[in-house]
C-alpha positions as CSV (number, residue, x, y, z in Angstrom):
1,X,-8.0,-33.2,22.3
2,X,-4.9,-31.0,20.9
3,X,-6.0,-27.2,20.2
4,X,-5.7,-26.6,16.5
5,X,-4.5,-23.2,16.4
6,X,-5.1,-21.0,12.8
7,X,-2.6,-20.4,10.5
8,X,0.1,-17.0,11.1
9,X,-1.3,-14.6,7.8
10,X,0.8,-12.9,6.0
11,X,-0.5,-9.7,3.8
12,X,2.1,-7.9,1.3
13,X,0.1,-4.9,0.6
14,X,1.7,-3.3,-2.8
15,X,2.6,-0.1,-4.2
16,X,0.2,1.8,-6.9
17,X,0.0,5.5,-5.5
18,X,-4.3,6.6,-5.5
19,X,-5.2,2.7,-7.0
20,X,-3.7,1.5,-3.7
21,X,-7.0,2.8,-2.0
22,X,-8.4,-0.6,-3.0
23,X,-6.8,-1.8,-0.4
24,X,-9.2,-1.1,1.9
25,X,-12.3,-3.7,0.9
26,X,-9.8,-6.5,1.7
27,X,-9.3,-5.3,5.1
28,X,-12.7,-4.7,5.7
29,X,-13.2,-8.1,3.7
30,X,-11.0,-9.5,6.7
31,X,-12.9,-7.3,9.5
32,X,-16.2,-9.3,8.5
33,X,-14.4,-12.5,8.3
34,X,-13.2,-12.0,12.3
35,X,-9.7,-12.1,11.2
36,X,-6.5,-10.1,11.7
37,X,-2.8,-10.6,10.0
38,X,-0.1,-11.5,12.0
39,X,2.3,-9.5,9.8
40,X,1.8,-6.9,7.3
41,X,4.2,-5.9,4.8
42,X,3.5,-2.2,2.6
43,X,5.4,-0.8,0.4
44,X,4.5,3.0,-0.8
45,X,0.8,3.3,-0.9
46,X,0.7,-0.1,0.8
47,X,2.7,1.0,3.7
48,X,0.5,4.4,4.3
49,X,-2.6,2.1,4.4
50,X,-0.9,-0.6,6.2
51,X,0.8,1.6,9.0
52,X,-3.6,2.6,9.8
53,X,-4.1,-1.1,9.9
54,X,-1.4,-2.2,12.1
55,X,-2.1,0.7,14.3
56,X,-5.5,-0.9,15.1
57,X,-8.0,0.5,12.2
58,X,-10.1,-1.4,11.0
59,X,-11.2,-1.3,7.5
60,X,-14.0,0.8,8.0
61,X,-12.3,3.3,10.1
62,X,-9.4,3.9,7.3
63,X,-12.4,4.3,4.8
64,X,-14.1,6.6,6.8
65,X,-10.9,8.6,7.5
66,X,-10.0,8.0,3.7
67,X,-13.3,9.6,2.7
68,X,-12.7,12.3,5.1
69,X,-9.7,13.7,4.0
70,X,-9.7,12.5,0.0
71,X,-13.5,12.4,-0.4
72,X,-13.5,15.8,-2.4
73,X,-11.4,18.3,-3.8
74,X,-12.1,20.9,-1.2
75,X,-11.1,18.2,1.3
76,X,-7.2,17.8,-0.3
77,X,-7.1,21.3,-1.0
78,X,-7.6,21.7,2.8
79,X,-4.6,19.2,4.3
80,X,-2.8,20.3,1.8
81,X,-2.7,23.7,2.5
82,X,-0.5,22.8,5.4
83,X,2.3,21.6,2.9
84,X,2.1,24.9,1.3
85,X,0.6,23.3,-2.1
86,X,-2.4,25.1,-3.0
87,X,-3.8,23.7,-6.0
88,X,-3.7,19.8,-6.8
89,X,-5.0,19.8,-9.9
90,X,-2.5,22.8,-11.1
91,X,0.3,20.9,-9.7
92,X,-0.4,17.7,-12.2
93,X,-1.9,19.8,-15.0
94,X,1.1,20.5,-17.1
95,X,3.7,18.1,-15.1
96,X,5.6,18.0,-11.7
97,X,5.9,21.6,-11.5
98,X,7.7,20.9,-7.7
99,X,8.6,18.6,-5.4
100,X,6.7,17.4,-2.5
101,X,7.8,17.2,1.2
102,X,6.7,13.5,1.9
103,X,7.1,13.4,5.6
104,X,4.8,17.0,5.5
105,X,2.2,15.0,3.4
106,X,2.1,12.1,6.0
107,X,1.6,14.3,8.9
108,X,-0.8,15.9,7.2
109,X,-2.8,12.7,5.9
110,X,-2.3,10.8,9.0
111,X,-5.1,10.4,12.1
112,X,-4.5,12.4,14.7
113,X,-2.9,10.8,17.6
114,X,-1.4,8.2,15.1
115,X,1.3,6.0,16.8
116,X,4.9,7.4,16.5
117,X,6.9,4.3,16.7
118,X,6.5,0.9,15.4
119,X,7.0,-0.8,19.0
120,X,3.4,1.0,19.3
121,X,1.4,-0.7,16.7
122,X,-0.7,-3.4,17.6
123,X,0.5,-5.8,14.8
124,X,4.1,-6.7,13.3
125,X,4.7,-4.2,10.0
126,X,7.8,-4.2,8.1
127,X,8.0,-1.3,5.3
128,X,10.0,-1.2,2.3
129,X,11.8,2.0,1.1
130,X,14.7,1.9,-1.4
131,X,18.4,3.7,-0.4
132,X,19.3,6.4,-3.3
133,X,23.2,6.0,-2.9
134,X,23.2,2.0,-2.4
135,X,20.6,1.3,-4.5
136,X,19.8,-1.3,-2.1
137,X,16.1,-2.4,-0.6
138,X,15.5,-1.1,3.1
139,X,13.4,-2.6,5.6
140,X,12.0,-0.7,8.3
141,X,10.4,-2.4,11.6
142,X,11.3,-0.3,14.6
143,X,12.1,2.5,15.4
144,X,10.2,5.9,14.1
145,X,7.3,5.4,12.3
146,X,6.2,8.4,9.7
147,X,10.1,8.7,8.7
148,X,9.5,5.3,7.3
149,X,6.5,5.8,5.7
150,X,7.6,8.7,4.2
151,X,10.4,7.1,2.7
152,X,8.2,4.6,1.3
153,X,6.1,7.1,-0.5
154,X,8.5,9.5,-1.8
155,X,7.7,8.8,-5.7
156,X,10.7,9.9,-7.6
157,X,10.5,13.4,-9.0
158,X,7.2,13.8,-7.5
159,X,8.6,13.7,-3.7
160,X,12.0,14.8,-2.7
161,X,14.0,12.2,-1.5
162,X,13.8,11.5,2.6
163,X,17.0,11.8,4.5
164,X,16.8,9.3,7.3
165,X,18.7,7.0,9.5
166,X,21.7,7.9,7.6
167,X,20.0,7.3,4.1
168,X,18.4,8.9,1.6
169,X,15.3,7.3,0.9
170,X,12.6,7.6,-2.4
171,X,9.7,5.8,-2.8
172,X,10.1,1.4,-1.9
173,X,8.5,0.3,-5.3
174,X,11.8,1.1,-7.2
175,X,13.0,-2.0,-5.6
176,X,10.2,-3.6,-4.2
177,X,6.6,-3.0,-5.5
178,X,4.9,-6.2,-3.4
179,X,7.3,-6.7,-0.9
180,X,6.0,-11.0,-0.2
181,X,9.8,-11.5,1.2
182,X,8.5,-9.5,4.4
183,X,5.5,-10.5,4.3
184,X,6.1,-14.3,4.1
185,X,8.2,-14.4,7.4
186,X,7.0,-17.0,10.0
187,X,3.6,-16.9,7.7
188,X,1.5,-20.1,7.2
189,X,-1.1,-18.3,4.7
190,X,0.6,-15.5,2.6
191,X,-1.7,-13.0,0.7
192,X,-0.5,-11.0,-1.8
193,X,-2.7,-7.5,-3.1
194,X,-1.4,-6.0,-6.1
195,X,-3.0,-2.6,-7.3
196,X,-0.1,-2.0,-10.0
197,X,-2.5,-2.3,-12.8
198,X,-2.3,-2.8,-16.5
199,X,-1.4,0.3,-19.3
200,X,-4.1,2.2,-19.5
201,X,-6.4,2.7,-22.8
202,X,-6.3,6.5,-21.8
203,X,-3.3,6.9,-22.6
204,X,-3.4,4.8,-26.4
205,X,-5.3,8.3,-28.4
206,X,-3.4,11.6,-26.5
207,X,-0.4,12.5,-25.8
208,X,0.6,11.7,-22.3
209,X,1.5,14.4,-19.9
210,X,4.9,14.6,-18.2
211,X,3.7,13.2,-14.8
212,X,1.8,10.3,-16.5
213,X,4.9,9.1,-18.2
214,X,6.6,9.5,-14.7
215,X,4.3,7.2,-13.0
216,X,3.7,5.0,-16.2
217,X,7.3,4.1,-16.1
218,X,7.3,3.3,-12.6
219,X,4.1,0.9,-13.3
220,X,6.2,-0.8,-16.1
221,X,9.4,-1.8,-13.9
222,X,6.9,-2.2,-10.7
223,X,5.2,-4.7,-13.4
224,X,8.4,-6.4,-14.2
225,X,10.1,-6.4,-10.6
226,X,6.2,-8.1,-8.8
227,X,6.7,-10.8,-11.3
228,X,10.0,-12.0,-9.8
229,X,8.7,-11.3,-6.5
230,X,5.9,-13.7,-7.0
231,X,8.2,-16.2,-8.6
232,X,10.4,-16.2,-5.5
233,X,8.1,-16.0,-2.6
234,X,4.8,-17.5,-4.2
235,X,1.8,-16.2,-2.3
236,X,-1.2,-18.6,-1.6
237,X,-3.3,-16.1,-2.3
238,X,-2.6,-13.2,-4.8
239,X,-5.3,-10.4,-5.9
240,X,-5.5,-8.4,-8.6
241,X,-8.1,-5.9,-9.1
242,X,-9.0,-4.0,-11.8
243,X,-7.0,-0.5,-11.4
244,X,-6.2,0.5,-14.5
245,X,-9.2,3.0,-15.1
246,X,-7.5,5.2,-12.3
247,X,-4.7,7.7,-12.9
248,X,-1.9,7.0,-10.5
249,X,-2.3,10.5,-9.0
250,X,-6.2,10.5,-8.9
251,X,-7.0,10.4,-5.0
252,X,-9.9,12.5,-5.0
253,X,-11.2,9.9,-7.3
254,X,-11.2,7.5,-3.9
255,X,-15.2,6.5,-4.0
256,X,-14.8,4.8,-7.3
257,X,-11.3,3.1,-6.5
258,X,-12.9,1.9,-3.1
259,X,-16.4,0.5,-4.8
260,X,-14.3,-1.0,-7.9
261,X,-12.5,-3.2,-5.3
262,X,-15.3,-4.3,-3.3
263,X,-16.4,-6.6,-6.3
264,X,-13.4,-8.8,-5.5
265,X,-14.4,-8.5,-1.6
266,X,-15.9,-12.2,-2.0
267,X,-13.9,-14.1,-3.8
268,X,-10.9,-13.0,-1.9
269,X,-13.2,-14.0,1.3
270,X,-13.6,-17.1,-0.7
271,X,-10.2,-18.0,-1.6
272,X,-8.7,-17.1,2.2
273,X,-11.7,-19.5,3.7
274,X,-10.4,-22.1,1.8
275,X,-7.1,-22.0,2.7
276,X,-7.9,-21.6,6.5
277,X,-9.9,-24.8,6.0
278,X,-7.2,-26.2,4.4
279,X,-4.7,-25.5,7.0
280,X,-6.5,-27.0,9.6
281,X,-7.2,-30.5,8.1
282,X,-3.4,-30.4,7.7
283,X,-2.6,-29.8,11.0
284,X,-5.4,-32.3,12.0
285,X,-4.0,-35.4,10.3
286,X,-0.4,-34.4,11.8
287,X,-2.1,-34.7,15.6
């Protein structure tokens, strides 16, 4: 009898700044499942975490490390002491009062020992930044590795544009805030994880600070652009878990985010059983 292999997987990982944290049940979710994507696809947030996961993490290795270096204030402070920011809650308190080095913040967030090129990483990632002066959507896949990511973080206002390769690069979700056209190539089963969110009730009764009407912004045209995305490259599977209690900018808020995602952990393991299941009595009747 013909082998019936399984089905290529696909995971778009999207943007959403600390709310993409709850990325992390779904790849441990994956982890107890015994399975591992064939291509990953991250843009902002979703590229920090998915650059750890294609390097070979599991999901309870980028939680623990997660925890680590986000799991109290004293623990920020710390890393980012290295980028010459002293203070996190001073810096949001009032409004951006300067701009961040991204590529410092990666080095500083990173593993130690973290791969430096994607040719490195143990599985396929493709990360999406956006090009200032084109205005166009770059993909990364070789090459360096944290120059990337750092583009793909590098939240307008908040992070100074990145010059590299010959671009200047701010944050992927201006173009592409669930980036399923990367994710979807040579795919059988794509999965989609959107941590976007919906407006906030915190926001309905006070008068919104400078950097949440930033970020809040950015969440409407992420909001608007993820809708076309889905329309053009619909995922088999697409998750949406409840973000919206989290400020944007609240890492050291990481505990909650992880533990409010891990009540989707079984339905997603649900929904991706079904499609492997699926797959296979498809390829079954074609033998």
């Amino acid at each position: 009898m013909p082998t019936i292999k399984g089905p290529r997987i696909g995971i778009a990982l999207g943007g959403g700044s600390a709310r993409g944290l709850m990325h992390i049940p779904f790849i441990e979710a994956m982890d107890e499942m015994g399975l591992r994507p064939n291509i990953i696809a991250g843009t902002s947030i979703g590229a920090l975490v998915g650059a750890g996961w294609a390097a070979g993490m599991k999901g309870k290795d980028i939680r623990e490390h997660t925890l680590k270096v986000l799991g109290s204030m004293r623990a920020i402070t710390a890393r980012l002491w290295k980028t010459q920011i002293k203070d996190l809650r001073n810096l949001f308190k009032n409004g951006i009062s300067m701009q961040l080095d991204a590529l410092m913040i990666v080095n500083a967030f990173l593993p130690d020992k973290f791969p430096q090129k994607f040719e490195d990483l143990r599985t396929p990632l493709y990360i999406i930044a956006t090009d200032f002066r084109s205005w166009h959507q770059v993909v990364f896949h070789s090459g360096p590795l944290k120059p990337a990511i750092a583009g793909s973080i590098a939240i307008p206002s908040l992070f100074r544009p990145v010059e590299y390769d010959g671009r200047l690069l701010v944050d992927g979700g201006v173009v592409n805030p669930l980036p399923l056209d990367a994710a979807s190539i040579g795919a059988d089963i794509t999965v989609a994880i959107d941590v976007n969110g919906d407006p906030s009730n915190r926001t309905r009764n006070e008068e919104p600070s400078a950097i949440d009407v930033t970020l809040g912004s950015a969440q409407i045209m992420m909001h608007a652009l993820t809708a076309h995305n889905i329309a053009a490259y619909p995922p088999d599977i697409y998750i949406r878990p409840k973000v919206q209690q989290f400020g944007a900018y609240e890492f050291w808020r990481v505990r909650e985010i992880i533990a409010e995602g891990e009540k989707e952990k079984e339905h997603f393991k649900r929904e991706l059983s079904k499609k492997i299941e699926e797959f296979i009595a498809a390829r079954q009747k074609t033998v």
